[in-house]
C-alpha positions in Angstrom: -61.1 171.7 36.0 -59.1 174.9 36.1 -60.1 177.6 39.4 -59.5 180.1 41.7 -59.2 179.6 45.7 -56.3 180.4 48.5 -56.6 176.6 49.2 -57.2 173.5 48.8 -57.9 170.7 50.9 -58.3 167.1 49.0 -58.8 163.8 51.2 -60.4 160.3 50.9 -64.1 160.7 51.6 -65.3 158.5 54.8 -66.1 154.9 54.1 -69.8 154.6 53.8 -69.3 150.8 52.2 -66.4 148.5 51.5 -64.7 149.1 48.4 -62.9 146.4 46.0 -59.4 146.9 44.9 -57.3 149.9 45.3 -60.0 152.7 44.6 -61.5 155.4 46.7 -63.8 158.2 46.5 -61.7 161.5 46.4 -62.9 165.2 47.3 -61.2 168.3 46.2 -62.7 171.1 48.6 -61.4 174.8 47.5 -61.6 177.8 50.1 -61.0 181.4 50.1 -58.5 181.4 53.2 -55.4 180.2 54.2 -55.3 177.3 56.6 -59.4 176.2 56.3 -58.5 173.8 58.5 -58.0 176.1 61.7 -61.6 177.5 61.1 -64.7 176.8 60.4 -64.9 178.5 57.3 -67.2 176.4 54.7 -65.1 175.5 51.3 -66.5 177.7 48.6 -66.9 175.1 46.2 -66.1 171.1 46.9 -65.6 168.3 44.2 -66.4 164.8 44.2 -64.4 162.1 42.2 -66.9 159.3 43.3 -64.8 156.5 41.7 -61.5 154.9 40.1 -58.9 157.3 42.2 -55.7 155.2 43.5 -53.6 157.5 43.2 -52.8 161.5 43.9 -50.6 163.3 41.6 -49.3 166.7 42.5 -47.1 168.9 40.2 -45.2 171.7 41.3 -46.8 172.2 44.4 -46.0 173.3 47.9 -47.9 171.2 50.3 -48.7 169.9 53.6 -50.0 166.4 54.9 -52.8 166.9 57.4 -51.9 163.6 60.3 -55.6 164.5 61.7 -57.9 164.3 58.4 -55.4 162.3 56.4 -56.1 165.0 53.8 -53.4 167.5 52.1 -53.7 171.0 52.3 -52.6 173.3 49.8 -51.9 177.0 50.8 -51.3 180.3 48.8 -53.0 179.2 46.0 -53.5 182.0 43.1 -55.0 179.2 40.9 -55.3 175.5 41.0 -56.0 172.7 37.9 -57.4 168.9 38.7 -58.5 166.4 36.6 -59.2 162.4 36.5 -56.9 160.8 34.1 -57.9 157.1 33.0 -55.6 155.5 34.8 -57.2 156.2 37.8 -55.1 159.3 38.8 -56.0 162.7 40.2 -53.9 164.8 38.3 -53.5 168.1 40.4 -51.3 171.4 39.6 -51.8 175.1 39.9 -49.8 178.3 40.9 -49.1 179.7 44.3 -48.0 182.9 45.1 -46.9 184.2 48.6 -49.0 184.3 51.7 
């Protein structure tokens, strides 16, 4: 999935149920603004990778670990790419630009 959005912010979605093994459900949550998380802006569009993520890859990428959320934020986006590979990866890369 290839888009455009400021940021990102992608986290581990709240446990609803136990899970087996090392997956969890991952979210992908793409705003229009810097810093999402100092507002209550609604994300303009949100992804859900429901199953088989153990792992986040990020390529090239400025980012920064939110302690609160657990969740990584991604600022001065100009265009972000994400995918689920088969080895249980979320593959994410993109371009930023400057704030």
């Amino acid at each position: 999935m290839k888009a455009k959005a400021k940021s990102a912010i992608i986290g581990k979605m709240k446990k609803r149920e136990e899970y087996d093994g090392m997956d969890r459900p991952v979210f992908v949550s793409l705003f229009s603004i810097n810093d999402p998380h100092k507002t209550d802006e609604a994300p303009k569009k949100r992804y859900d990778f429901k199953e088989g993520i153990h792992k986040i890859v990020l390529k090239n990428l400025e980012v920064d670990y939110l302690l609160v959320g657990h969740d990584i934020l991604i600022n001065n986006l100009e265009e972000i790419e994400f995918f689920d590979d088969k080895e249980g990866h979320l593959i994410v890369t993109g371009k930023q630009g400057s704030p």
